[in-house]
N, C-alpha and C positions, 0 to 999 in steps of 0.2 A: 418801137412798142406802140404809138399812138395808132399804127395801121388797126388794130386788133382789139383795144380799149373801149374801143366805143360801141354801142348798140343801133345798130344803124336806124329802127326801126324807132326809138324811144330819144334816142338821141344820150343816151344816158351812158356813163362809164359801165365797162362790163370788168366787174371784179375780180369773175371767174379767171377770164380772160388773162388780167393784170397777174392774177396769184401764180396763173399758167407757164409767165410769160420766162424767157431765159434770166435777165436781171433778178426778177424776183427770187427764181428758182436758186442762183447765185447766194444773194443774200440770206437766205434760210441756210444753204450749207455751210454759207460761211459762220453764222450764228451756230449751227448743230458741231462744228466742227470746234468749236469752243467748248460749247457748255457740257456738251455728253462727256467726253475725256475727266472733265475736271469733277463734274459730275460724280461720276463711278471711282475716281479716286479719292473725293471727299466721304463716299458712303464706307469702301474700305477699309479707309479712317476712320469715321466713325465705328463700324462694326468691331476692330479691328482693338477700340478702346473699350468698346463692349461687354466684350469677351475676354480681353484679360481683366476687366471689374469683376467676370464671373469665376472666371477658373485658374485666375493669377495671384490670386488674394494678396499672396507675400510678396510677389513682385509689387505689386500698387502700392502697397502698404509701406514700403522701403520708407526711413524719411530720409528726407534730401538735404534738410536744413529746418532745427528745430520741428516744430509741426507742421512742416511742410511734406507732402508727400510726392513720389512718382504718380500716384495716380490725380492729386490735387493738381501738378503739372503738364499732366498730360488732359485733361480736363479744362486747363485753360488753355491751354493748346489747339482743343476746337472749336474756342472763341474766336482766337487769333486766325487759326484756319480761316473760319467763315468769312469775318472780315479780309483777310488778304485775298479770298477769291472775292470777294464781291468789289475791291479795289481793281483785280487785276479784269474783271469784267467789265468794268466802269469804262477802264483806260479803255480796252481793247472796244468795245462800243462806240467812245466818241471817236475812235481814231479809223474803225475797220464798217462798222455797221453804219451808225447815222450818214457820213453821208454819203453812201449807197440809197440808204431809205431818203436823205432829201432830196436826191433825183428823182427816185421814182414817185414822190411826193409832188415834187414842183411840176413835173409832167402833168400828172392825174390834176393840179388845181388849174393848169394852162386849158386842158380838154375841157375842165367844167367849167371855169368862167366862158370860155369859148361855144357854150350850149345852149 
């Protein structure tokens, strides 16, 4: 990567370059290929709880246990969602993404202290 990085003229990192480069290009799909999927199944969910708040009344409405309801549990449900993606994104970041990104990181500080 360091062939391509640099600006030969300015002597400066070429970011276009870097964002260009295969690793990078790597690391975004590796990141897209997380977040989209979980993504589009968190809004389903969502919507999914939406809509039966609208036209499910009696299903929501069940209670489950004393004034508890199906819809009071499925409503905390995409609390616990939220947080378990944002858990399962956490792992999967420090374990799949960071350090990809502190390669390409530690590179780009070599070429600039180097300038």
């Amino acid at each position: 990567m360091t062939d391509r990085i640099t600006d030969e003229s300015a002597g400066a990192i070429d970011y276009v370059a870097v964002e260009e480069s295969a690793r990078f290009q790597t690391l975004k799909r590796t990141q897209r290929s997380f977040i989209f999927p979980l993504a589009a199944l968190f809004l389903i969910w969502y919507f999914v709880y939406v809509l039966l708040g609208a036209y499910a009344t009696e299903f929501m409405g069940q209670r489950v246990w004393g004034d508890i309801t199906v819809g009071l549990l499925l409503g905390l449900g995409q609390f616990v969602t939220t947080f378990a993606i944002t858990m399962a994104y956490v792992a999967f970041a420090n374990r799949k993404l960071d350090p990809k990104a502190q390669e390409i990181r530690e590179e780009l500080e070599k070429v600039q202290a180097g300038a």
